[in-house]
N, C-alpha and C positions, 0 to 999 in steps of 0.2 A: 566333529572334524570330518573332512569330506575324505575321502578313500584317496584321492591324487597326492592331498596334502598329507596325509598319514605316510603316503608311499615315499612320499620326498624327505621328510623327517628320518621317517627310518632307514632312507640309502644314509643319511646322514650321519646318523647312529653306529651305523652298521661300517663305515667309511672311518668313521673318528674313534670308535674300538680297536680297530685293526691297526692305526698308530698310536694307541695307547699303549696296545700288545707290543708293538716292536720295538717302542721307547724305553720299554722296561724291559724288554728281554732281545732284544737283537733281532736276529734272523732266525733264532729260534721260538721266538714268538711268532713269526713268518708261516715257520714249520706246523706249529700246534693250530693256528688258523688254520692253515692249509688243510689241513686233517678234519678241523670242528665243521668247517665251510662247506664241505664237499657232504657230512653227514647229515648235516642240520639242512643244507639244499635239499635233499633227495627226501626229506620228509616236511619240508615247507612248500615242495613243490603241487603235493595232493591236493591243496586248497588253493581254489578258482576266487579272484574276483572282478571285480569292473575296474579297470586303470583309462582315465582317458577316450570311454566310447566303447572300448575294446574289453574282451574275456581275457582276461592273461593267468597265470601262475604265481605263487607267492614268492619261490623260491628263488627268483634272477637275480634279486638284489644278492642274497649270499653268495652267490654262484659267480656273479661278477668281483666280489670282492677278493676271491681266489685268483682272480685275473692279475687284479692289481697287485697281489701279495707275491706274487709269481715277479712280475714288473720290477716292484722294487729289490728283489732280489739279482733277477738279473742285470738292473742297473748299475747295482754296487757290489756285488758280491761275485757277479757271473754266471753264465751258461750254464757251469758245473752246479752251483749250488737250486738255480733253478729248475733245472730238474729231478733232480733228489726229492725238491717238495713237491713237485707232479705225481711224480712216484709213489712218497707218503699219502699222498690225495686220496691215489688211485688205491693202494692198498687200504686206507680206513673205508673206502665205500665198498670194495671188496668183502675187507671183514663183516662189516656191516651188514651186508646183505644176508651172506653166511651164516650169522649168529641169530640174525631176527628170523629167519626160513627155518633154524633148529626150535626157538621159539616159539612162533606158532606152532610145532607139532602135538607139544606138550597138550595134552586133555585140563581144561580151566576146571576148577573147583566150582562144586553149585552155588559158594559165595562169590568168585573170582566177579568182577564188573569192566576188567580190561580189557578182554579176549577183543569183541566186536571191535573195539578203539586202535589195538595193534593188526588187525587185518585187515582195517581201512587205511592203515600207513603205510605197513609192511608187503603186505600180501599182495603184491605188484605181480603181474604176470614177466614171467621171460622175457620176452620179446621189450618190453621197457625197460626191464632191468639191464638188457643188454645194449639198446639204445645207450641207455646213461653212461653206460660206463663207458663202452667205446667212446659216443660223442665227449666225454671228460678227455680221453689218453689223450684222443686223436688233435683234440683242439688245443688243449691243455701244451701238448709237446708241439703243437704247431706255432702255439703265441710267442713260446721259449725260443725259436729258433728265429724266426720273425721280429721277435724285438732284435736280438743279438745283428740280424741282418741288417735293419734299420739304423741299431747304432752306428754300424760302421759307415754307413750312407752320411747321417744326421747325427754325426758326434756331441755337437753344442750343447749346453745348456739351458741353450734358449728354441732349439730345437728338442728338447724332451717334449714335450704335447705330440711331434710328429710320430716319434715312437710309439709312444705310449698309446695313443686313440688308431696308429695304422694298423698295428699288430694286434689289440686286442677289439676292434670291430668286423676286424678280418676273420679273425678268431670267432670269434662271437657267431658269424656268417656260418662259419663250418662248425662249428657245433650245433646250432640250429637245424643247418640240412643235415647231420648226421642223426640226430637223434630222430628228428622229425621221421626219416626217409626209413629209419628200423622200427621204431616205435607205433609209428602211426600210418604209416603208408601203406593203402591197401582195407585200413579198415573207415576209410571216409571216403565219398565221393572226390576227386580229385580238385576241384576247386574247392572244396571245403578243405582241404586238406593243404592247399596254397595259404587260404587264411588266415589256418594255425601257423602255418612254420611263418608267415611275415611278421603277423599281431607279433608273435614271438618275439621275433629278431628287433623288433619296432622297440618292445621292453627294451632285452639285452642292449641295444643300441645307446638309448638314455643311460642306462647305468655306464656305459663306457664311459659315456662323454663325459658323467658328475665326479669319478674316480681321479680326473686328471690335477685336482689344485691338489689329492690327498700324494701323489706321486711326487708332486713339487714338494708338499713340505716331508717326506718322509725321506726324498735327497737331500733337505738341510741339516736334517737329524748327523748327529755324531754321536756314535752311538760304541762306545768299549766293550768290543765281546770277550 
């Protein structure tokens, strides 16, 4: 199977768990994604491969689906409840960080075989680590209020695609130049460094656009919390 079609299956995958999650547990399933999404991103994200011509990232596909999970909160739930799971987001990659940087300090045993494997994941320098997180808040809280905007423009029902793909490509936009512009700017020559942040955005971009029929049927859900 060719690396496009793999990449397609698994936004799929990755798209049709998340309303499996909410089908069975509400917006609390929303919640616990929002947390897994944000963990399992920032260590999917270390492995490069070929999408389409291009070098990209593993991890856009999870990363976007927090988009979505955001979305659907705020379409049904509200403003209030979508940022709570921003919030949540923001603090599991927080922890996270936290507890893998006391992890690595630990001295591995002369049988240990892990060590090498958690400081190819974990052992992120600064300067990325804080990329991530801000570009999460910043984008993350910017989607939230951005849909909410939009809905009051684009109330309909048949206008949800204008919410959903204006707010979270825009989103998407500013996460890329945030991350990009702390993480990587300054240690590439400047056109290389245009590359990565569009290749980027060119990913993030697709997954917006695939997320929108999972927004349609996760507004048909009725769901008793």
């Amino acid at each position: 199977m060719s690396n496009e079609l793999l990449w397609i299956t698994f936004a799929l995958v990755n798209f049709s768990l998340l309303l499996i999650l909410y089908r069975l547990f509400g917006k609390y399933g929303l919640f616990v994604w929002i947390g897994m999404a944000t963990v399992v991103a920032n260590i999917q994200v270390v492995k490069t491969v070929e999408l389409f011509g291009l070098t990209a990232t593993l991890g856009n596909i999870i990363y976007g689906t927090a988009f979505l999970a955001t979305d659907i909160l705020n379409e049904k739930y509200g403003k209030a409840s979508a940022k709570k799971a921003v919030w949540l987001g923001f603090s599991a990659l927080v922890i996270m960080t936290i507890m893998m940087q006391f992890a690595l300090r630990f001295l591995p045993a002369e049988s240990d075989i892990a060590q090498s494997a958690i400081e190819t994941l974990f052992g992120i320098v600064p300067q990325i680590a804080i990329g991530s997180m801000l570009a999460y808040i910043v984008s993350q809280y910017f989607d939230v209020w951005l849909y909410a905007f939009l809905k009051r423009i684009f109330p309909n029902d048949n206008q949800l695609w204008i919410r959903n793909n204006g707010s979270t490509m825009i989103s998407q936009l500013l996460d890329t130049a945030v991350f990009c512009g702390i993480a990587f700017y300054g240690l590439y020559p400047f056109g290389v460094w245009l590359e990565i942040f569009w290749t980027t955005y060119f990913i993030k971009f697709i997954v917006s656009a695939l997320d929108t029929p999972f927004l349609y049927a996760a507004k048909s859900f009725r769901i008793k919390e």
